[in-house]
BALOZA-801727 format. One record per residue (C-alpha): residue in three letters; y, x, z. Coordinates in steps of 0.1 Angstrom, whole numbers, padded with zeros to 4 digits, always signed. Example, Ala and Ser with C-alpha at 12.3 -4.5 7.8 and 13.67 -1.06 7.14 Angstrom:
2
ala-0045+0123+0078/ser-0011+0137+0071/
***
This chain:
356
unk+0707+0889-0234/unk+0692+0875-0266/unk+0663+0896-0263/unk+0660+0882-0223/unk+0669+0848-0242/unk+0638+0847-0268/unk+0615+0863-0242/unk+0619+0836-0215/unk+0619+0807-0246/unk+0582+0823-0258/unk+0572+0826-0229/unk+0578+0787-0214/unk+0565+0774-0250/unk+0534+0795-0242/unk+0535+0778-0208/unk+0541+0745-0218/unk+0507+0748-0249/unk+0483+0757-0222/unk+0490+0732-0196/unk+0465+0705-0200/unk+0482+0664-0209/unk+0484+0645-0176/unk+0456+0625-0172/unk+0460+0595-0190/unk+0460+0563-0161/unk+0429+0541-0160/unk+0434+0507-0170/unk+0426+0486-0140/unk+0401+0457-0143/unk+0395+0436-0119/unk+0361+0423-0117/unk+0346+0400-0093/unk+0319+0410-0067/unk+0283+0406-0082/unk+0276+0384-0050/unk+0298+0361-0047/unk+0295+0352-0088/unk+0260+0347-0084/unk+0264+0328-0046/unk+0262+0294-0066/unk+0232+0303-0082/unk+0215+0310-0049/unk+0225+0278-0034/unk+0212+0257-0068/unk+0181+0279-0066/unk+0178+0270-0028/unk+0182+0232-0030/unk+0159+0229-0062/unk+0130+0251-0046/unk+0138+0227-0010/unk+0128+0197-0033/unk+0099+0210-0052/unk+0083+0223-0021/unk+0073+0189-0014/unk+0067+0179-0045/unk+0039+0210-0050/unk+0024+0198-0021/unk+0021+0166-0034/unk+0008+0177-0062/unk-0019+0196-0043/unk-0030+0166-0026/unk-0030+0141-0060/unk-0055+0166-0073/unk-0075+0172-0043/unk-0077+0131-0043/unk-0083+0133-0084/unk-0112+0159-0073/unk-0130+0136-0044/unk-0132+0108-0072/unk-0152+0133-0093/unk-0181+0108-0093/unk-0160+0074-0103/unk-0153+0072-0139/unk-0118+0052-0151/unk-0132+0018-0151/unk-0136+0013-0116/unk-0173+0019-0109/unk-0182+0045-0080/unk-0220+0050-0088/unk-0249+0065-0073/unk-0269+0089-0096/unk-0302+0072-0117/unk-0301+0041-0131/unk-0315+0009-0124/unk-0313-0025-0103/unk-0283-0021-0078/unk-0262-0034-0052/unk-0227-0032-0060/unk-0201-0029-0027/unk-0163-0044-0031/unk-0141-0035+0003/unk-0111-0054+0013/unk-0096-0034+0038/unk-0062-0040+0055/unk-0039-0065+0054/unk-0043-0091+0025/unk-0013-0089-0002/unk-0008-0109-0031/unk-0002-0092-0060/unk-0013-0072-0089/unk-0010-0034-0084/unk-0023-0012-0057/unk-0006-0004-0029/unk-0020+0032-0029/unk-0001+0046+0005/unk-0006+0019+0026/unk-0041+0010+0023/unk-0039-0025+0021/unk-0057-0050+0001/unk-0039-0063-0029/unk-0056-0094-0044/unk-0050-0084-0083/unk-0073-0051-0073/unk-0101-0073-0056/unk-0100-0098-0078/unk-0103-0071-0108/unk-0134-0052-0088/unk-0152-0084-0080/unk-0150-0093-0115/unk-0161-0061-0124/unk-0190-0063-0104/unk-0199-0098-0114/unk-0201-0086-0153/unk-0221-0051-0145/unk-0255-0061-0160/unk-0273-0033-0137/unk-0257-0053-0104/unk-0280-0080-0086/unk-0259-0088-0058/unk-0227-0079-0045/unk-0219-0074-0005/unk-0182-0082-0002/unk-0168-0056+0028/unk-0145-0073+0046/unk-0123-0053+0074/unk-0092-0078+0072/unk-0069-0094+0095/unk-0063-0115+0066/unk-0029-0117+0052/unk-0014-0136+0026/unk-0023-0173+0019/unk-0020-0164-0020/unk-0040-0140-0019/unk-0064-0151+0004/unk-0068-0179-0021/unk-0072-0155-0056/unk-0099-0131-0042/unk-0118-0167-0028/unk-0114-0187-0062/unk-0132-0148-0078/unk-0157-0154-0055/unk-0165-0191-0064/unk-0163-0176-0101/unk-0192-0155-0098/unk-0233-0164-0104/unk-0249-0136-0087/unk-0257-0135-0048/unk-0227-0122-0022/unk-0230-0109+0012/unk-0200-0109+0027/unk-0201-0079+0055/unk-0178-0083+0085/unk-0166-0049+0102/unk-0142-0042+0128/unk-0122-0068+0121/unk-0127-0103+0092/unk-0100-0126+0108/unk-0083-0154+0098/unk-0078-0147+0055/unk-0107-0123+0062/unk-0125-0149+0069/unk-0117-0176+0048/unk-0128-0148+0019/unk-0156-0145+0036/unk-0165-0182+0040/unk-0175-0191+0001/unk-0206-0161+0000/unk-0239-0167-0003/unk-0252-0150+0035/unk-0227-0136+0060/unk-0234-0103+0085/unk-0213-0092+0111/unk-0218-0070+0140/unk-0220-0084+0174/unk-0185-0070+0179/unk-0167-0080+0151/unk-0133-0101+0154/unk-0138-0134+0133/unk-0126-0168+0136/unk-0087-0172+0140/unk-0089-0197+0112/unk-0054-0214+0114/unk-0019-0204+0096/unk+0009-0185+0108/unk+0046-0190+0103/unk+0071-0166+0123/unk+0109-0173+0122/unk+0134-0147+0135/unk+0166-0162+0147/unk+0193-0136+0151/unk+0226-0160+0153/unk+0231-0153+0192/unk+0233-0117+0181/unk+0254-0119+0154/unk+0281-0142+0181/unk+0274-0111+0200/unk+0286-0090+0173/unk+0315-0114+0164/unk+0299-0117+0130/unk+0296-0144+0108/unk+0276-0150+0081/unk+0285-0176+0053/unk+0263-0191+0024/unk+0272-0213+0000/unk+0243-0236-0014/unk+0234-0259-0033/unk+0217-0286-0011/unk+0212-0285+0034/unk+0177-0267+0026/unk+0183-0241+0005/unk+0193-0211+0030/unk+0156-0227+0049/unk+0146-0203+0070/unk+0177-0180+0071/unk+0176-0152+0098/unk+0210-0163+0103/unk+0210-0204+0109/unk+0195-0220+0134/unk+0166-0239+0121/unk+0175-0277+0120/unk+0146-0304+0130/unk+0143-0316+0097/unk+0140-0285+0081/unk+0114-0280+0109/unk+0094-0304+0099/unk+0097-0293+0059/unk+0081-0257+0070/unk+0056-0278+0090/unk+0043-0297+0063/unk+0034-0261+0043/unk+0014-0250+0068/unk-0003-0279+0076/unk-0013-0281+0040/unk-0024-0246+0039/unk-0045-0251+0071/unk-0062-0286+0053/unk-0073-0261+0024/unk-0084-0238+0052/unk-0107-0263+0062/unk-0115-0276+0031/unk-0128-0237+0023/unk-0150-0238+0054/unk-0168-0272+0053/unk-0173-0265+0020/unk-0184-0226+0021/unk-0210-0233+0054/unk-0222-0266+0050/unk-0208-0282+0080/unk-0186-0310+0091/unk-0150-0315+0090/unk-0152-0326+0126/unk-0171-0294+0140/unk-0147-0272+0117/unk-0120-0290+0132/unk-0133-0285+0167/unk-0138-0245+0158/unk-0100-0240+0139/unk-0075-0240+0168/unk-0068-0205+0166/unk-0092-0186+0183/unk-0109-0157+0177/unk-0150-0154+0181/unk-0170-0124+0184/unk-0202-0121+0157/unk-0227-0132+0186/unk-0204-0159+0191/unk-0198-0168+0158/unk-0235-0163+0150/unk-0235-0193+0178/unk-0211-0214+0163/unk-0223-0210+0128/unk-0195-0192+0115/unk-0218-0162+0103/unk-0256-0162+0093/unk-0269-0127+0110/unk-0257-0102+0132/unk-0258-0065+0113/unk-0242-0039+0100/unk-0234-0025+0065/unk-0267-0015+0056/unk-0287-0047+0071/unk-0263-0065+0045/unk-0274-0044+0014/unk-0305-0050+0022/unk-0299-0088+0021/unk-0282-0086-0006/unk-0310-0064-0025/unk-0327-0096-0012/unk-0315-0120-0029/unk-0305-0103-0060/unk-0344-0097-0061/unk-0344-0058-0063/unk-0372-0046-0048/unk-0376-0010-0030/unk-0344+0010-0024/unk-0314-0006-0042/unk-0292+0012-0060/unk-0255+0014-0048/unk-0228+0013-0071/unk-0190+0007-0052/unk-0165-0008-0070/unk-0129+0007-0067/unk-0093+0009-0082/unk-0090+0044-0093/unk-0055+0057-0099/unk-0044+0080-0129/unk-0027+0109-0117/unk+0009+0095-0127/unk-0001+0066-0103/unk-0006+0087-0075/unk+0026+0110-0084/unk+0049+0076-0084/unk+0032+0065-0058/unk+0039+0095-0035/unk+0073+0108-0054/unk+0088+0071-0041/unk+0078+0079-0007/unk+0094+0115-0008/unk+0129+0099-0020/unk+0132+0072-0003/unk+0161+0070+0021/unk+0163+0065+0060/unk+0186+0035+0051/unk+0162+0024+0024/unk+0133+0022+0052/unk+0159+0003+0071/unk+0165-0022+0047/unk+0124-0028+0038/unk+0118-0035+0080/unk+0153-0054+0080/unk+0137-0078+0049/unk+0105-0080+0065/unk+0123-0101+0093/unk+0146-0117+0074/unk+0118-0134+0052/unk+0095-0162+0062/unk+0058-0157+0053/unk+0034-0184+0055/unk-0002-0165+0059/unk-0035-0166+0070/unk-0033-0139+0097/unk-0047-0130+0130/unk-0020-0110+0147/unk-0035-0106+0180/unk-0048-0077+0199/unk-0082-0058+0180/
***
C-alpha cells in the first residue's frame, strides 16, 4: 500500500511539472476607434480647406490682375514703349464718389484717385496735353467739385472725351477743359441736382413700430427715413441744392463762355445727345476717343503720332487681397444693412439717374 502510495504521489508530481501554467489573462485596454479620434480633425480640415478654396482663387486672379499691369510701374503711369512728346489719358468711369481710396470692386470713380492721376499727368514733363475720358453719370457733388478744381489747377491743354454716357457731374467735370468731343450718341446735359428722400413711416404704422430719437434741436434727425419731412425742413434741404445748382451754373458760364441766361435756359434737367449738344454749345466737336488725342496732340503742339501714356491707380497686391478678402466675408445681413443705409441717407448729387 505504501509502495501503491509513493507510486501514485511520483507519478501526479511528474504530472503536475509537465503541465504547462495557465495562460496568464490579457490585460484589457480599451482604446478608442482610429476614426472616430481623428473625425474632428476631418471636419477642421474640411471647413479650413472650404475657406481657402476661395481664397486661392482669389489669389489666382490678384496675380493674373498683378500680371495684366505688367507694363504700369507703381507710380501710376501706364506707358507706351519709346520716349518722347505724349498725350497722357485720365478715365473717370462710373459713378462719381468722393473720397480718397479706390473703390477697386466696384469700378467707380473716386475723386482722391482722379484728382491724384490728373495731377500726375499735369507734372509728367514728357505730357503736352491731357484728354480727360469721361463715361460718368456723375455722382457726388463733392467730388464732382475736387476733380473740377484739379482741372482749373492745371497749365497744359485738356480734352475732355465724352463716351457712352458724361451726364450731369460728368459733365460739370467736363465743362472747365480746354476743347470738348463726344460722339453723336453720347448722353450729356442733365445739368441740375438731385435730392431723393425715402419715407418709410406708413410702413413702419404697418408694422406697428415706432421709432424714437432724441435730439438736440427740430432739425437734427433732417431727413430721417423715419419722419415725415416738415415744410420748413423742406425748405432747409431746398436751399442746398439750389446752392449747388447756382455753382453748377456758375461752372458752365464760366467753363464755355456763355451766358447765365442761355445756361439757364439749357439746365432744367434734360439730357442732350452730342449732335444736340454740339447745337446747343454744350460740346465743341463730335468724335470719338481717338479724334480727341489727336486734338489734344493739337494743342499740346506734338507733331506726328503722339505718344500715349494712361494714367491709373495701380493696387499693391495687399490692396487687391483686402479688397477681395472683404467681399469674400462679408455677410448676407452685412449687404443688407449697406442697401438698408443707402436709403436711409440723403445724398445731394450731381447725377443723371435716368434711362442710358
Amino acid at each position: 500500500m505504501e509502495e501503491m502510495t509513493s507510486t501514485n504521489l511520483d507519478t501526479e508530481a511528474e504530472t503536475a511539472v509537465s503541465q504547462p501554467d495557465p495562460p496568464t489573462q490579457p490585460t484589457v485596454i480599451h482604446v478608442k476607434p482610429e476614426a472616430n479620434n481623428r473625425q474632428p480633425l476631418w471636419i477642421l480640415g474640411s471647413v479650413i480647406i472650404g475657406f481657402l478654396l476661395p481664397i486661392c482663387a482669389c489669389a489666382v486672379l490678384l496675380f493674373s490682375s498683378v500680371a495684366s499691369l505688367s507694363l504700369t510701374d507703381w507710380s501710376g503711369l501706364s506707358a507706351a514703349p519709346g520716349v518722347g512728346d505724349a498725350v497722357a489719358i485720365v478715365r473717370v468711369e462710373g459713378s462719381i464718389l468722393s473720397g480718397d481710396q479706390a473703390d477697386l470692386l466696384s469700378g467707380n470713380a473716386v475723386s482722391g484717385r482722379v484728382v491724384q492721376n490728373l495731377r500726375d499727368a499735369a507734372a509728367n514733363d514728357d505730357v503736352k496735353a491731357i484728354v480727360l475720358r469721361v463715361d460718368s453719370p456723375g455722382g457726388s457733388v463733392t467730388g464732382s467739385a475736387q476733380i473740377y478744381e484739379a482741372i482749373k489747377e492745371i497749365d497744359k491743354p485738356v480734352v475732355a472725351s465724352m463716351a457712352a454716357t458724361a451726364a450731369s457731374g460728368g459733365y460739370y467735370i467736363s465743362a472747365p477743359a480746354d476743347y470738348i468731343m463726344a460722339r453723336p450718341d453720347s448722353v450729356t446735359g442733365s445739368i441740375g441736382v438731385i435730392l431723393t428722400l425715402f419715407n418709410a413711416e406708413a410702413l413702419l404704422e404697418e408694422l406697428g413700430v415706432s421709432i424714437i430719437s432724441i435730439t438736440s434741436g427740430d432739425n437734427k434727425a433732417l431727413g430721417s427715413l423715419w419722419e415725415e419731412l416738415k415744410p420748413e425742413q423742406r425748405v432747409i434741404l431746398e436751399d442746398f441744392v439750389d446752392e449747388a445748382y447756382e455753382e453748377f451754373v456758375r461752372v458752365i458760364v464760366e467753363g464755355r463762355d456763355l451766358s447765365e441766361a442761355e445756361v439757364l435756359s439749357l439746365a432744367d434737367g434734360r439730357i442732350y445727345t452730342g449732335r444736340q449738344a454740339l447745337a446747343n454749345g454744350l460740346v465743341d466737336e463730335l468724335g470719338d476717343l481717338e479724334q480727341a488725342i489727336v486734338k489734344a496732340a493739337e494743342l499740346g503742339g506734338i507733331e506726328g503720332e503722339p505718344r500715349l501714356v494712361e494714367f491709373e491707380t495701380t493696387p499693391s497686391f495687399w490692396q487687391l487681397f483686402d479688397g477681395f478678402s472683404s467681399q469674400l466675408t462679408k455677410s448676407e445681413s452685412d449687404r443688407v444693412w449697406e442697401a438698408f443705409e443707402s436709403f436711409s441717407r440723403p445724398y445731394i448729387e450731381y447725377r443723371y439717374v435716368g434711362p442710358r
